[in-house]
PDB file of N, CA, C and O in Angstrom:
ATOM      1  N   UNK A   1      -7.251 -34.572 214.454  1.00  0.00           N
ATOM      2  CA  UNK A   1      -7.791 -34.726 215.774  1.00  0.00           C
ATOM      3  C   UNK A   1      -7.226 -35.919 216.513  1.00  0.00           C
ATOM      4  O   UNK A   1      -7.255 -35.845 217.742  1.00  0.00           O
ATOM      5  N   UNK A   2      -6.691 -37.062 215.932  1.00  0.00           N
ATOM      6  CA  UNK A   2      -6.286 -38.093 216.249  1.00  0.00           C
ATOM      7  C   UNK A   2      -4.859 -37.764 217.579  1.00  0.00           C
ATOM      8  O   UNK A   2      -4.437 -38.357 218.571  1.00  0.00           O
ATOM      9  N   UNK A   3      -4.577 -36.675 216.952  1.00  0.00           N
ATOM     10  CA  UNK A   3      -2.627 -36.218 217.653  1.00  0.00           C
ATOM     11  C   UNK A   3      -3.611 -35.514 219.321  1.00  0.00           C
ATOM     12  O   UNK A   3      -2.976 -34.926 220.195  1.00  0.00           O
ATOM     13  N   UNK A   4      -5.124 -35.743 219.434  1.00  0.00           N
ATOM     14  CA  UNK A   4      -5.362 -34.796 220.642  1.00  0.00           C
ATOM     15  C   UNK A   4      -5.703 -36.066 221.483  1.00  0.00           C
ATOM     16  O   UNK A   4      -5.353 -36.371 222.623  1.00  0.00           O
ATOM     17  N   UNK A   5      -6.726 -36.907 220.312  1.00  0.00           N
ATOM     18  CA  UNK A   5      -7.439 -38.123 221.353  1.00  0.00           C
ATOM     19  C   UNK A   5      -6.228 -38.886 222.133  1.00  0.00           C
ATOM     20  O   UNK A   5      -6.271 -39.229 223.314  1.00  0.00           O
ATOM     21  N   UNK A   6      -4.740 -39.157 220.910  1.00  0.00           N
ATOM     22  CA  UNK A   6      -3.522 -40.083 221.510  1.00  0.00           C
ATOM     23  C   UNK A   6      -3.315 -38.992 223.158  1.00  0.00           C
ATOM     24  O   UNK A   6      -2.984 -39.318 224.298  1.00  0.00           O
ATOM     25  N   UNK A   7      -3.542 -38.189 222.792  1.00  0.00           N
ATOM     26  CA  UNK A   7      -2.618 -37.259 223.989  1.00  0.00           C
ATOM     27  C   UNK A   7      -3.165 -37.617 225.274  1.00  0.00           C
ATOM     28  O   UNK A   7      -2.627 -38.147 226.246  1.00  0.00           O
ATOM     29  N   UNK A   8      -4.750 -37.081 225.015  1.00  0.00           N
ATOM     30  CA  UNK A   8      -5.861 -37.494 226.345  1.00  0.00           C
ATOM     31  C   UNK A   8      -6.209 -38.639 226.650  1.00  0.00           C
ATOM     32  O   UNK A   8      -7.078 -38.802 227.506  1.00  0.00           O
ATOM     33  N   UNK A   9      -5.737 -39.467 226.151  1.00  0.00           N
ATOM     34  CA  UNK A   9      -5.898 -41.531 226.371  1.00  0.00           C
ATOM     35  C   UNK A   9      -4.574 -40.990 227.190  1.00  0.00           C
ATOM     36  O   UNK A   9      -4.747 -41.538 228.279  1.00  0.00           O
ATOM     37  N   UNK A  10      -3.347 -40.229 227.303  1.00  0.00           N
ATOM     38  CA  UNK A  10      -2.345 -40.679 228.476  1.00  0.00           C
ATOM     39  C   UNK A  10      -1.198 -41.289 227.794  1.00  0.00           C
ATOM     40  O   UNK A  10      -0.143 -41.479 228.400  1.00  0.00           O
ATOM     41  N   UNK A  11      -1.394 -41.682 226.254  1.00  0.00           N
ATOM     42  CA  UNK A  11      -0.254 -42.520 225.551  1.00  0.00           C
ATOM     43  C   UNK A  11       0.829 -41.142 225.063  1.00  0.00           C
ATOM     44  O   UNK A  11       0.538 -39.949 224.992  1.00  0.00           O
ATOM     45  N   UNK A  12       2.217 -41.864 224.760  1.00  0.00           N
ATOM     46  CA  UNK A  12       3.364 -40.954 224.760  1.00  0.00           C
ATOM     47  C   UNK A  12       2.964 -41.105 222.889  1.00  0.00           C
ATOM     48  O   UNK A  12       2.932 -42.207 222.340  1.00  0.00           O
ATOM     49  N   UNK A  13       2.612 -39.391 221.917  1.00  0.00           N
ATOM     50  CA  UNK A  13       2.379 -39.567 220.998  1.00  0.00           C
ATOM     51  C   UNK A  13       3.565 -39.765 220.241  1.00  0.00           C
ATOM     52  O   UNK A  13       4.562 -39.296 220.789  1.00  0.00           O
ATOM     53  N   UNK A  14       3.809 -40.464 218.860  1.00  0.00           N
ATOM     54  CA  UNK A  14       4.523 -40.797 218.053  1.00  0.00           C
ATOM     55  C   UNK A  14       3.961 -40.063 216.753  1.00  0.00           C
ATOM     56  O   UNK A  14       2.758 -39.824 216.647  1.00  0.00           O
ATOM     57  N   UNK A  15       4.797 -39.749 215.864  1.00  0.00           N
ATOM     58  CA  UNK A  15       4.197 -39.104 214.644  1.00  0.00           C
ATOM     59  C   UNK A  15       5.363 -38.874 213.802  1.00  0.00           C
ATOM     60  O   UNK A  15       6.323 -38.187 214.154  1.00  0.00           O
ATOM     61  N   UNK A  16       5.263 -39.425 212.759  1.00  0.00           N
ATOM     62  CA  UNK A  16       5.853 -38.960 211.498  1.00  0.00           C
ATOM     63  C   UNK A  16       5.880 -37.194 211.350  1.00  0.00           C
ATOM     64  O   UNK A  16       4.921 -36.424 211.326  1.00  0.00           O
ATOM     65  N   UNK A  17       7.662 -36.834 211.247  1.00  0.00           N
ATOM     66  CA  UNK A  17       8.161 -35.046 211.507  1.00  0.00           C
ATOM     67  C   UNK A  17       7.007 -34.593 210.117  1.00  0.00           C
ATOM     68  O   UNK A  17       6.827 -34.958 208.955  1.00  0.00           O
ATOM     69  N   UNK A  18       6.419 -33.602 211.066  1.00  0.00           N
ATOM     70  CA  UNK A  18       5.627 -33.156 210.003  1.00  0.00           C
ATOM     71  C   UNK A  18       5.151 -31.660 210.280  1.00  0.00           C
ATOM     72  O   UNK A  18       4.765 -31.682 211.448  1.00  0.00           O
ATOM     73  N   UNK A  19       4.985 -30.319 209.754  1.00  0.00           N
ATOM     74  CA  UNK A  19       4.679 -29.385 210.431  1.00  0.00           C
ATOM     75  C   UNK A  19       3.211 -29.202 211.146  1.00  0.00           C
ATOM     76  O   UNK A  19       3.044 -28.366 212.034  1.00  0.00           O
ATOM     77  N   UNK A  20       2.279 -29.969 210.727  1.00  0.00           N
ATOM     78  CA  UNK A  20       1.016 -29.509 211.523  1.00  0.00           C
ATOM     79  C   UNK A  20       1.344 -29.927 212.674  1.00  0.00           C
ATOM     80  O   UNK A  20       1.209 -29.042 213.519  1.00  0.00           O
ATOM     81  N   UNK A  21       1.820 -31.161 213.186  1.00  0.00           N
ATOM     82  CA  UNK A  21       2.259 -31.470 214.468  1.00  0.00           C
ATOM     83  C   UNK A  21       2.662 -30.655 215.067  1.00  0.00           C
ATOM     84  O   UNK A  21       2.155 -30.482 216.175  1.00  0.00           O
ATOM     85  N   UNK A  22       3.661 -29.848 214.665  1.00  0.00           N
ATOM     86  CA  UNK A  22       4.673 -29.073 214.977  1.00  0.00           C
ATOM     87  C   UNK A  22       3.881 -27.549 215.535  1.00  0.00           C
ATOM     88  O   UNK A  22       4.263 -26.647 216.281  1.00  0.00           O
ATOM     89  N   UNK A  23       2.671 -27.778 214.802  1.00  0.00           N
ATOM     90  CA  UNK A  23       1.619 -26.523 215.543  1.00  0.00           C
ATOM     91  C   UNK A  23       1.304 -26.375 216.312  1.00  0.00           C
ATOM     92  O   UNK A  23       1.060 -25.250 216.749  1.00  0.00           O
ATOM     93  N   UNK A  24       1.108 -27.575 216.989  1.00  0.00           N
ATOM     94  CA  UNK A  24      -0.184 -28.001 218.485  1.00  0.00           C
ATOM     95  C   UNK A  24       1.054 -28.543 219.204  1.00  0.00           C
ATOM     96  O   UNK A  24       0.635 -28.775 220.338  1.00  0.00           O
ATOM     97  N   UNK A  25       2.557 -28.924 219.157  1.00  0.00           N
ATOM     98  CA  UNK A  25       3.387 -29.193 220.442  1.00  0.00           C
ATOM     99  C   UNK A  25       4.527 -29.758 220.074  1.00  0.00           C
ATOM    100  O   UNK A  25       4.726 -30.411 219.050  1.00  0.00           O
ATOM    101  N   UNK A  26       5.245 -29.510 220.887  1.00  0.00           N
ATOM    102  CA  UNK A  26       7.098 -29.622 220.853  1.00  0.00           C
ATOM    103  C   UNK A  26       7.264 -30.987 220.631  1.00  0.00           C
ATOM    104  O   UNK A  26       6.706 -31.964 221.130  1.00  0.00           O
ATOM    105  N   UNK A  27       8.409 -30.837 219.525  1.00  0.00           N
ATOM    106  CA  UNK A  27       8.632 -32.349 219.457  1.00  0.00           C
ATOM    107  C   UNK A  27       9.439 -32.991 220.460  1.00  0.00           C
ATOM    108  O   UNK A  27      10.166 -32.006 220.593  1.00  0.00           O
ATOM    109  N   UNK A  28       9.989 -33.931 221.393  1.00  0.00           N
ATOM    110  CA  UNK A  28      10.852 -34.616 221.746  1.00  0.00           C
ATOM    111  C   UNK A  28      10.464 -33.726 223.329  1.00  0.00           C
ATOM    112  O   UNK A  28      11.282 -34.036 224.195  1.00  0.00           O
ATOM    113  N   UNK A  29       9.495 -32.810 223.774  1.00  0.00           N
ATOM    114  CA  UNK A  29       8.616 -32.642 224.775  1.00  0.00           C
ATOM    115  C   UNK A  29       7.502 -32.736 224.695  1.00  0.00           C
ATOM    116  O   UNK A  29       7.102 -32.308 225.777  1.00  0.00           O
ATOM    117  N   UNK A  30       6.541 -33.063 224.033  1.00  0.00           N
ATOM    118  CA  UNK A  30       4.827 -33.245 224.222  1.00  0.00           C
ATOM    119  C   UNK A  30       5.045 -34.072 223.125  1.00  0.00           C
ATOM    120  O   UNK A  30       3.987 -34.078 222.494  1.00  0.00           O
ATOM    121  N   UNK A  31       5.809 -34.723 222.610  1.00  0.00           N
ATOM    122  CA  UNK A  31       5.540 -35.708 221.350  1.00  0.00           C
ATOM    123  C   UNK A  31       6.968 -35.962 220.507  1.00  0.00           C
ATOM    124  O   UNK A  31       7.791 -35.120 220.147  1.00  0.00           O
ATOM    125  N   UNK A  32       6.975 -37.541 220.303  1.00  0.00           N
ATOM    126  CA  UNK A  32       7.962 -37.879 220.020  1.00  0.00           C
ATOM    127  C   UNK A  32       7.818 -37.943 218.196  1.00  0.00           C
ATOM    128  O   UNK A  32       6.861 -38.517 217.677  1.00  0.00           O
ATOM    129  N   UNK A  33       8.801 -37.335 217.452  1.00  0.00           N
ATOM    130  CA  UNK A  33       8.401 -37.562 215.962  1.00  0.00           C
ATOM    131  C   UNK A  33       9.907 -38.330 215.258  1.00  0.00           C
ATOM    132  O   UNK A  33      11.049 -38.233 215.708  1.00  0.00           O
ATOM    133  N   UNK A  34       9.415 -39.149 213.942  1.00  0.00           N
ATOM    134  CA  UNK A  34      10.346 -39.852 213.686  1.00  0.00           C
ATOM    135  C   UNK A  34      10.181 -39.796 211.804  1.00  0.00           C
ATOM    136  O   UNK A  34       9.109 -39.772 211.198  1.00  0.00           O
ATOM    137  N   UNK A  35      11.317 -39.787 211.298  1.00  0.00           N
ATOM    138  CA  UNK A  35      11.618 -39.410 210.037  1.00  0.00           C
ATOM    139  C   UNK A  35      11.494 -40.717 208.697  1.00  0.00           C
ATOM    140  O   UNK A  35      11.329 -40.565 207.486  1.00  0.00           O
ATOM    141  N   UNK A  36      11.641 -41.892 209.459  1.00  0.00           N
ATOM    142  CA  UNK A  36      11.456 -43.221 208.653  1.00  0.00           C
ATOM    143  C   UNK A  36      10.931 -44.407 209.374  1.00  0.00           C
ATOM    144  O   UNK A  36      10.685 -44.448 210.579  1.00  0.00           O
ATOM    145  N   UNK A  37      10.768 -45.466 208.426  1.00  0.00           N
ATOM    146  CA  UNK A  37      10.656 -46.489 209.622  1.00  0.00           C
ATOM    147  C   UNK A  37      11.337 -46.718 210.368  1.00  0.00           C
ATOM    148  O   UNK A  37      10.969 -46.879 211.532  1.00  0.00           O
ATOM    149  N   UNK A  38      13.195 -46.872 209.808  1.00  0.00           N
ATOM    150  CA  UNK A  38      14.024 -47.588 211.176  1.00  0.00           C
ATOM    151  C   UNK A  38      13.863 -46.553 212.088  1.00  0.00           C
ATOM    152  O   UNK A  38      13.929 -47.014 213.228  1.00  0.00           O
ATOM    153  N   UNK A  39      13.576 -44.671 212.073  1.00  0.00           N
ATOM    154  CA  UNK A  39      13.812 -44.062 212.583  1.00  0.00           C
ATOM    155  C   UNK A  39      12.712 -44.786 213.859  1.00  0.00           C
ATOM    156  O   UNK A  39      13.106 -45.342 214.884  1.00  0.00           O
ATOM    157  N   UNK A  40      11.679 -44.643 213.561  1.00  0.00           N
ATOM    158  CA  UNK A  40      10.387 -45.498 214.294  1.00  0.00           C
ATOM    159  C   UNK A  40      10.508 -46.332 214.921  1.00  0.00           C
ATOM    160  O   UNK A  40       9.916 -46.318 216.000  1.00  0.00           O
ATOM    161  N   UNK A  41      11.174 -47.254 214.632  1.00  0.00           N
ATOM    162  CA  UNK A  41      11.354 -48.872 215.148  1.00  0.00           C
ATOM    163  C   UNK A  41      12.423 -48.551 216.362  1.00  0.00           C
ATOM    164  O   UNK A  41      12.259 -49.028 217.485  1.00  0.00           O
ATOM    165  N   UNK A  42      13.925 -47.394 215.909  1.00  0.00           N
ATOM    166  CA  UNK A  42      14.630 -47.098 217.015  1.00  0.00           C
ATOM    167  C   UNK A  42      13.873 -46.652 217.913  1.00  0.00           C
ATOM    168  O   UNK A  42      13.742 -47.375 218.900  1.00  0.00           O
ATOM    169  N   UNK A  43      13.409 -45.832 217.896  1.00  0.00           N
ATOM    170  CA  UNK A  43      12.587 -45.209 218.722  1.00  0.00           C
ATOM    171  C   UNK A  43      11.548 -45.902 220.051  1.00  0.00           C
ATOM    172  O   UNK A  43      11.536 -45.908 221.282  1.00  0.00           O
ATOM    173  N   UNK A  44      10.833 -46.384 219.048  1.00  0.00           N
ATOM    174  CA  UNK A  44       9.819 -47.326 219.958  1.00  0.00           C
ATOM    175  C   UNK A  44      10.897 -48.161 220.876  1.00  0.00           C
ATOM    176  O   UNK A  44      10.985 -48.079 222.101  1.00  0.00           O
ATOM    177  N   UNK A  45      11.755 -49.043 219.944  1.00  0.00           N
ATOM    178  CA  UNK A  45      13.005 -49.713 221.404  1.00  0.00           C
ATOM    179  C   UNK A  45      13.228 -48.793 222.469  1.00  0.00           C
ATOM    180  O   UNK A  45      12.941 -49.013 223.646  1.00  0.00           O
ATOM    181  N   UNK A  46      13.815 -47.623 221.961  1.00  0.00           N
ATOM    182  CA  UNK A  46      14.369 -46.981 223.166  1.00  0.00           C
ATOM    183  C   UNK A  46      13.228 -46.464 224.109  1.00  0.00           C
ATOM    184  O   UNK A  46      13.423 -46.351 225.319  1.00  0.00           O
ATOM    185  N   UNK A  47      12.218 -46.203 223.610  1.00  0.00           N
ATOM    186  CA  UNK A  47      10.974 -46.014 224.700  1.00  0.00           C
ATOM    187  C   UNK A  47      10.398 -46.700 225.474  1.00  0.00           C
ATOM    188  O   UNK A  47       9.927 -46.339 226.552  1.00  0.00           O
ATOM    189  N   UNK A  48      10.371 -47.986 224.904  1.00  0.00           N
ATOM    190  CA  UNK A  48       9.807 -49.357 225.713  1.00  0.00           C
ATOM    191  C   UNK A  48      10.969 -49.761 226.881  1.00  0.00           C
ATOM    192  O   UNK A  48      10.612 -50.232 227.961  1.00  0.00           O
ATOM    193  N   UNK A  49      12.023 -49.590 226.640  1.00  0.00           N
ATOM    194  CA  UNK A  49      13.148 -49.014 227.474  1.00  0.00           C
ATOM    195  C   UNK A  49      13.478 -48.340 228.615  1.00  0.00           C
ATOM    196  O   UNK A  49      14.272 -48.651 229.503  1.00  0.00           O
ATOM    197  N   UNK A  50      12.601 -47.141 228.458  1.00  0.00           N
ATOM    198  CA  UNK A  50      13.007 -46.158 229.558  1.00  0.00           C
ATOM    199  C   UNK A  50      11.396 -45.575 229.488  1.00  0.00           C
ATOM    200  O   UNK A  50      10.789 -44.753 228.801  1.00  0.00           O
ATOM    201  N   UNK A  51      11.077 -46.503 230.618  1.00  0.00           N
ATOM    202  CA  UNK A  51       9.520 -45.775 231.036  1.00  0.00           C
ATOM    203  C   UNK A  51       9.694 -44.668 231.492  1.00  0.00           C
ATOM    204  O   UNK A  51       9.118 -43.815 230.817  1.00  0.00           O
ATOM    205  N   UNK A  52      10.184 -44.315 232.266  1.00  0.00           N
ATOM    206  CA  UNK A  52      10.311 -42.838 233.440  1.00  0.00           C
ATOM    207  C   UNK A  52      10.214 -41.517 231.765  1.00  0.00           C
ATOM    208  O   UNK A  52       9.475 -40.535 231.699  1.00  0.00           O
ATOM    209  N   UNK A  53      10.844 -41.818 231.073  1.00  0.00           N
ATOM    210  CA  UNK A  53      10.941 -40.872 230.055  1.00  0.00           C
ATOM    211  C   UNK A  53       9.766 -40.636 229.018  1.00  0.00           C
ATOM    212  O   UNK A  53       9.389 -39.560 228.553  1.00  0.00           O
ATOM    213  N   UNK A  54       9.338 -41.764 228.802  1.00  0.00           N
ATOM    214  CA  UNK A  54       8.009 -42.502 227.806  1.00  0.00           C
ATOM    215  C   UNK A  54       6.802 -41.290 228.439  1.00  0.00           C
ATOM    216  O   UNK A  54       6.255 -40.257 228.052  1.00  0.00           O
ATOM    217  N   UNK A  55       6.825 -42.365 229.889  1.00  0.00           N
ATOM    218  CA  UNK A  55       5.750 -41.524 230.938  1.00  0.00           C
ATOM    219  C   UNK A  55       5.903 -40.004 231.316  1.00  0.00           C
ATOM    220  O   UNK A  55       4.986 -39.524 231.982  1.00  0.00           O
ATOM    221  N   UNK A  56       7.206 -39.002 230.885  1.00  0.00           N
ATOM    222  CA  UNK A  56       7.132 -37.964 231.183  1.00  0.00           C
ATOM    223  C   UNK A  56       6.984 -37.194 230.001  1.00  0.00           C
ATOM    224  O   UNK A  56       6.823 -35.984 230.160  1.00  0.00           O
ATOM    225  N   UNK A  57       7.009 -37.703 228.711  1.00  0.00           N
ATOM    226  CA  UNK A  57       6.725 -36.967 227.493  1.00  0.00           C
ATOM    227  C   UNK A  57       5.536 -37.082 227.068  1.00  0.00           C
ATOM    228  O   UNK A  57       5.109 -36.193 226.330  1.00  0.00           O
ATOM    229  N   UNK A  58       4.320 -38.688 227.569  1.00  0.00           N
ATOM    230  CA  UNK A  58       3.415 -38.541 227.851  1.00  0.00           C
ATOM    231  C   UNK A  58       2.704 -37.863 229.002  1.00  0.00           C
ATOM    232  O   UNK A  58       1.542 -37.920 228.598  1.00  0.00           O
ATOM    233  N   UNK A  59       2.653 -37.216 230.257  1.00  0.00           N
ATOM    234  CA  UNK A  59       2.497 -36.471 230.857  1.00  0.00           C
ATOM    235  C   UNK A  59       2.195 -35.063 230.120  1.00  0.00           C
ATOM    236  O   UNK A  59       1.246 -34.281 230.175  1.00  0.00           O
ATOM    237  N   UNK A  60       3.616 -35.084 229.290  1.00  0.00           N
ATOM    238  CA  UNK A  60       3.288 -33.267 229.273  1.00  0.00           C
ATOM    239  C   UNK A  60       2.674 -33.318 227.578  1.00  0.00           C
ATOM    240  O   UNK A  60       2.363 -32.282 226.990  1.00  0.00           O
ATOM    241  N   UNK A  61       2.604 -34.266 227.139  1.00  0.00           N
ATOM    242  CA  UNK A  61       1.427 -33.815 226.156  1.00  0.00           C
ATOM    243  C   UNK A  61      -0.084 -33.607 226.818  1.00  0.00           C
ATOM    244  O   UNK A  61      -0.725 -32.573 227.007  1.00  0.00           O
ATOM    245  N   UNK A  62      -0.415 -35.072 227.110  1.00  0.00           N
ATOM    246  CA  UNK A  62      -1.590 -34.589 228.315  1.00  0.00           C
ATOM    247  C   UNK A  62      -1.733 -33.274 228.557  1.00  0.00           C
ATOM    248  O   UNK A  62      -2.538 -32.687 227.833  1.00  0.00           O
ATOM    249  N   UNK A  63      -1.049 -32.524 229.553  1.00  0.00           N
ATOM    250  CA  UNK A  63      -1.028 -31.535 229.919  1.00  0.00           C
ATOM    251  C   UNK A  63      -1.249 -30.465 229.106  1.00  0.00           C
ATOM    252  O   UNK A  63      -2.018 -29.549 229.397  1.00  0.00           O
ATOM    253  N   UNK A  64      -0.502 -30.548 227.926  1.00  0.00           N
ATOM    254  CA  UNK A  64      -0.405 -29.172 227.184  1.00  0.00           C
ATOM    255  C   UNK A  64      -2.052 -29.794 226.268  1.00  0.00           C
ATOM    256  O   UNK A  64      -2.699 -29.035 225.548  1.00  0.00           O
ATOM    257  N   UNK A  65      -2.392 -31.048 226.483  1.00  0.00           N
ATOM    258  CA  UNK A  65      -3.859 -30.597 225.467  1.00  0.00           C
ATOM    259  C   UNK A  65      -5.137 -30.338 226.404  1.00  0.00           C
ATOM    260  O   UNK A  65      -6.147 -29.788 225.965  1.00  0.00           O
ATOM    261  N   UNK A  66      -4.989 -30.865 227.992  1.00  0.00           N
ATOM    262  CA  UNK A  66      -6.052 -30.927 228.938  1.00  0.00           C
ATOM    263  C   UNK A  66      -6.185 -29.307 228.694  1.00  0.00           C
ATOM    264  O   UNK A  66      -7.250 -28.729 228.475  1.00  0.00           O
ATOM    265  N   UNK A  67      -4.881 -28.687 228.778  1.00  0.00           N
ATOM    266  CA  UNK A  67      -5.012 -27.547 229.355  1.00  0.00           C
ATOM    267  C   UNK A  67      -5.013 -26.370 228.350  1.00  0.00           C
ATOM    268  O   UNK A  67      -5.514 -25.283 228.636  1.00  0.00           O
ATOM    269  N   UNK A  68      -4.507 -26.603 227.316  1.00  0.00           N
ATOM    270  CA  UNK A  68      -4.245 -25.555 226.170  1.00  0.00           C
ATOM    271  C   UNK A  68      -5.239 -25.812 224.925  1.00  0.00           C
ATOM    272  O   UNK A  68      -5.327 -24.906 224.095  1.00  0.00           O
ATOM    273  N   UNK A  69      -5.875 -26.808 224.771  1.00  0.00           N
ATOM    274  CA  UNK A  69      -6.680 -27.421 223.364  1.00  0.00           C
ATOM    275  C   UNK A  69      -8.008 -27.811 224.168  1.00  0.00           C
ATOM    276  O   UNK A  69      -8.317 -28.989 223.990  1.00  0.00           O
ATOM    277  N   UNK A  70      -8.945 -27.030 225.089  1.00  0.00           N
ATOM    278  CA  UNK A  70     -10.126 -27.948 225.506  1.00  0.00           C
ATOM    279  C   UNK A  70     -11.010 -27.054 224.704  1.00  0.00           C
ATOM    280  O   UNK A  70     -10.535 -26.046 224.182  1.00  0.00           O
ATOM    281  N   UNK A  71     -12.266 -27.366 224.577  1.00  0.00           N
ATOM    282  CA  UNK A  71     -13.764 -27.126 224.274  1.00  0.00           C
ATOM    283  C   UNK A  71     -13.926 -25.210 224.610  1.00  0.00           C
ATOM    284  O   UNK A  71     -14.392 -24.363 223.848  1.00  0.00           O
ATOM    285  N   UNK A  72     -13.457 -25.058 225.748  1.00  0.00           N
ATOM    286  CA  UNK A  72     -13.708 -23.619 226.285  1.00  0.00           C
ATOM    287  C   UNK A  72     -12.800 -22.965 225.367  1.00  0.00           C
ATOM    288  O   UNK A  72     -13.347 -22.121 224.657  1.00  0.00           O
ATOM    289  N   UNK A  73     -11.409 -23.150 225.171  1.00  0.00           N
ATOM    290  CA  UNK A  73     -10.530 -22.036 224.834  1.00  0.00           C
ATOM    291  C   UNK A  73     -10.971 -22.317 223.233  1.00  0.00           C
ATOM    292  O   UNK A  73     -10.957 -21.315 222.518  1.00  0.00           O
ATOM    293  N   UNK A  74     -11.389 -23.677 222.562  1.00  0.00           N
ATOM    294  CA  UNK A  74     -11.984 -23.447 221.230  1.00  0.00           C
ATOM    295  C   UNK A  74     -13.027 -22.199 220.987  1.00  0.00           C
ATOM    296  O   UNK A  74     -12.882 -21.302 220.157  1.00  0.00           O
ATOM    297  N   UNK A  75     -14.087 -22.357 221.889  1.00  0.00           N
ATOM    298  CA  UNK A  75     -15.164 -21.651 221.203  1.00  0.00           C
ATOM    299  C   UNK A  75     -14.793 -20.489 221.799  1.00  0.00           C
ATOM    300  O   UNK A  75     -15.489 -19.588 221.331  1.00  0.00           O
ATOM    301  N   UNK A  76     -13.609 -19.856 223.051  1.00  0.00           N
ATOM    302  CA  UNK A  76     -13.324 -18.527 223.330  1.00  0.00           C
ATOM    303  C   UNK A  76     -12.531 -18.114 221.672  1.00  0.00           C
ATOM    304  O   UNK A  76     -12.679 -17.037 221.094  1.00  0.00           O
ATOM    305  N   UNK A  77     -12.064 -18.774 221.390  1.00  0.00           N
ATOM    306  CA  UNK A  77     -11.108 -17.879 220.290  1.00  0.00           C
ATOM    307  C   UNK A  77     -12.468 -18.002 219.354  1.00  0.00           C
ATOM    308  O   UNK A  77     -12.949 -16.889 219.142  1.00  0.00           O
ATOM    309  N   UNK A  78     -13.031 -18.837 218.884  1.00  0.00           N
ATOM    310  CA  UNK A  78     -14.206 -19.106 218.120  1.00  0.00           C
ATOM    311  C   UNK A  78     -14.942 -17.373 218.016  1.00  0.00           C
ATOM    312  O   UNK A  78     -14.905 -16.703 216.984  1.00  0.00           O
ATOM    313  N   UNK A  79     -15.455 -16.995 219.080  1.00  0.00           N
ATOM    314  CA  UNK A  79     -16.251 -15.864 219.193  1.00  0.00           C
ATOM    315  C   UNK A  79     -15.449 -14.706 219.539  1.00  0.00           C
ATOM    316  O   UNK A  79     -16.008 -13.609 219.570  1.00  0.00           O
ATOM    317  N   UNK A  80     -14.045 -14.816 219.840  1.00  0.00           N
ATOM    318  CA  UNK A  80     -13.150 -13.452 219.276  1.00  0.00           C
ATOM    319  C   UNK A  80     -13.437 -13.238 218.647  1.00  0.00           C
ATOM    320  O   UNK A  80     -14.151 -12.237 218.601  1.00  0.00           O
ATOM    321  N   UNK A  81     -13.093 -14.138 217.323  1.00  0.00           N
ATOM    322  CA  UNK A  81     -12.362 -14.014 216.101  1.00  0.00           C
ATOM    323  C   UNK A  81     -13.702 -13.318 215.152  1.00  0.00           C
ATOM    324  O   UNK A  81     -13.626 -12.587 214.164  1.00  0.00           O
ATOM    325  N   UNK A  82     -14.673 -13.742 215.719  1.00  0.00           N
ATOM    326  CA  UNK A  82     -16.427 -12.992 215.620  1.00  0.00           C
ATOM    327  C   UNK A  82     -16.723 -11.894 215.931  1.00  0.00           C
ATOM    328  O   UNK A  82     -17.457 -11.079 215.371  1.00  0.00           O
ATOM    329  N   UNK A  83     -16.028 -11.829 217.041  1.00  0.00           N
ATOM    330  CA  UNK A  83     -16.065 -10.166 217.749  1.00  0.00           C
ATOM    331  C   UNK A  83     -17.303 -10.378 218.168  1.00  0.00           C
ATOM    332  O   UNK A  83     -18.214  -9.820 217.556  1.00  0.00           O
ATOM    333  N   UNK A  84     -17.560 -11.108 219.139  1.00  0.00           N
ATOM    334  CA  UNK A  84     -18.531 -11.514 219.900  1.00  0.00           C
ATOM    335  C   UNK A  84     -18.277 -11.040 221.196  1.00  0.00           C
ATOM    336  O   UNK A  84     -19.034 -10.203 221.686  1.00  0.00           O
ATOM    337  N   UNK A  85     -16.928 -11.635 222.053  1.00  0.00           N
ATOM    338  CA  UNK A  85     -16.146 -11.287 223.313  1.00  0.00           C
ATOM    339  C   UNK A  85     -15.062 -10.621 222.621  1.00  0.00           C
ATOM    340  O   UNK A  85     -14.127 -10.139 223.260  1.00  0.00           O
TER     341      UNK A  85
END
């Protein structure tokens, strides 16, 4: 849950390459992922670097969780999957 709260605070997420990430959003578009520490440490430089980019990969995580991961579309698939709706 942590990869949703980073998203909706507005921060550009970082995460060790991992496949659950890889479930909920694109890497290197809704979230930046990194393979080691130096991989990490490059990273963070080059981000602290180039805001315009930071701020647009944070943007579209935002986006893809405001809009694709809220409360409604949980409990809609919730009561499909019930055969409720």
């Amino acid at each position: 849950g942590r990869i949703f709260e980073a998203t909706l605070c507005g921060a550009m997420l970082m995460d060790a390459d991992n496949d659950q990430t890889k479930k909920w959003f694109n890497p290197g578009e809704h979230y930046i992922s990194f393979t080691s520490e130096e991989d990490l440490v490059m990273k963070v430089k080059y981000y602290l670097n180039n805001e315009a980019e930071r701020n647009a990969i944070a943007q579209a995580g935002w986006l893809k969780t405001s809009t694709s991961y809220t409360s409604r579309n949980f409990w809609r698939t919730v009561l499909r999957k019930a055969g409720v709706c």
